[in-house]
C-alpha positions as CSV (number, residue, x, y, z in Angstrom):
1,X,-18.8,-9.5,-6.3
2,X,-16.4,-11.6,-3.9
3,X,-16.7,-13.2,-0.7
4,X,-16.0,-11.5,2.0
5,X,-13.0,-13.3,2.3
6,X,-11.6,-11.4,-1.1
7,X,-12.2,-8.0,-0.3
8,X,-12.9,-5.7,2.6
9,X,-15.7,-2.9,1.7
10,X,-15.2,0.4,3.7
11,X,-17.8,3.0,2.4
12,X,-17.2,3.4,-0.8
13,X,-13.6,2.0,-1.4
14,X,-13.3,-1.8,-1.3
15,X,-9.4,-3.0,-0.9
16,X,-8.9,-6.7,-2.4
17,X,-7.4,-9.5,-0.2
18,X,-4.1,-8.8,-2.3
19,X,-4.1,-5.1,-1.1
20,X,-4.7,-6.1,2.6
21,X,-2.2,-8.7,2.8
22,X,0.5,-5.8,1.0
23,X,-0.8,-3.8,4.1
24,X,-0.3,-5.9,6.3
25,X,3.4,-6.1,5.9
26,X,4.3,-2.0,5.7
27,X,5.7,0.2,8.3
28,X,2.3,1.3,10.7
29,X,3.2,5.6,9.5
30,X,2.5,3.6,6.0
31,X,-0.6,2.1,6.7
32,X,-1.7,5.5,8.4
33,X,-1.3,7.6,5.8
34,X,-3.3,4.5,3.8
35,X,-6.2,5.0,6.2
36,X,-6.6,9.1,6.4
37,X,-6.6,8.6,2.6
38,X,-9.8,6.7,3.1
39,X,-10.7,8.8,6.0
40,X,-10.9,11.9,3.5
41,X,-12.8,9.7,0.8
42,X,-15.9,9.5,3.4
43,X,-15.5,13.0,4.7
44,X,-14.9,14.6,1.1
45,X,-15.3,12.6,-1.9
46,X,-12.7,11.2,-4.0
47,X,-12.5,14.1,-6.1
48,X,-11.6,16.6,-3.4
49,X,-9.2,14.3,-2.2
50,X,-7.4,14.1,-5.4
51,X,-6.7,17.9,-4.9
52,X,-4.2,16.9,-1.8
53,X,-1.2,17.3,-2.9
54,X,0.3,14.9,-0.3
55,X,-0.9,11.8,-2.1
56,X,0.6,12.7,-5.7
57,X,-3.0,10.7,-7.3
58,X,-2.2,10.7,-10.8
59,X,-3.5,8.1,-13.3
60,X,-1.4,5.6,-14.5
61,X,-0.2,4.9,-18.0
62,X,0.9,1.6,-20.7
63,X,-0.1,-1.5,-18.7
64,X,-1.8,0.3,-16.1
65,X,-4.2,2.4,-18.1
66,X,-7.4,2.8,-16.4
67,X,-5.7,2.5,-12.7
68,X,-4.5,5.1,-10.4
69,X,-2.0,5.3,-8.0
70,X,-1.7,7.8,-4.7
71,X,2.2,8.0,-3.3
72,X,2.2,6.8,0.6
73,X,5.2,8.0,1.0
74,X,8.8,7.9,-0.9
75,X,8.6,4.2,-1.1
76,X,5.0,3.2,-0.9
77,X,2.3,3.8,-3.4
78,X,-1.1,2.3,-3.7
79,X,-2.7,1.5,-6.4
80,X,-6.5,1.6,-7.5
81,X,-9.2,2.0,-10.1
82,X,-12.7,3.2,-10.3
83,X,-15.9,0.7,-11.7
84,X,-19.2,1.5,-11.0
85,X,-18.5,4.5,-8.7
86,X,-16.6,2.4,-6.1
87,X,-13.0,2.9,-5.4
88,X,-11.2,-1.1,-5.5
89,X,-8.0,-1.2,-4.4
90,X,-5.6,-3.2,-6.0
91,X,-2.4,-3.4,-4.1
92,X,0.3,-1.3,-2.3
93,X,3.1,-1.7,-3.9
94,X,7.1,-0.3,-3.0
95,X,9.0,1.1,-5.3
96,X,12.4,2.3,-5.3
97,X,14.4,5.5,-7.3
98,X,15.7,2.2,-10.1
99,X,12.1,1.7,-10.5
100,X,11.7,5.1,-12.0
């Protein structure tokens, strides 16, 4: 494990210093919606949480395999991956409809 100047650990998901600086420059409804996605973690467990059909959490194929991303919004999604039983956010990234 890090410093804690390379991650923030909240509960059970820990975000990387990559991830919170990517926070730190979204729209606040963004980072919102980021923080009532962790919000639900504690309250109901990632699996229940993947249920919600508002965060579209779908695993991620080709380079990505292994990692799973949840949609923010239209042009917001965070990405994230599971080790050890502990969510580790990797960043938030935008994306765009030429992205697709």
């Amino acid at each position: 494990m890090g410093t804690l100047s390379e991650f923030c650990l909240i509960d059970q998901v820990i975000i990387s210093k990559n991830a919170l600086k990517n926070l730190s420059s979204i729209p606040d409804y963004v980072q919102i919606k980021f923080a009532s996605w962790i919000e639900s973690i504690r309250e109901n467990g990632i699996e229940i949480t993947r249920k919600v059909p508002g965060y579209h959490d779908e695993p991620l194929k080709g380079e990505r395999a292994g990692q799973r991303s949840i949609r923010l919004n239209r042009s917001y999604r965070a990405i994230y991956m599971i080790k050890e039983g502990v969510i580790h956010f990797i960043e938030v990234i935008e994306v765009n409809k030429h992205d697709y």
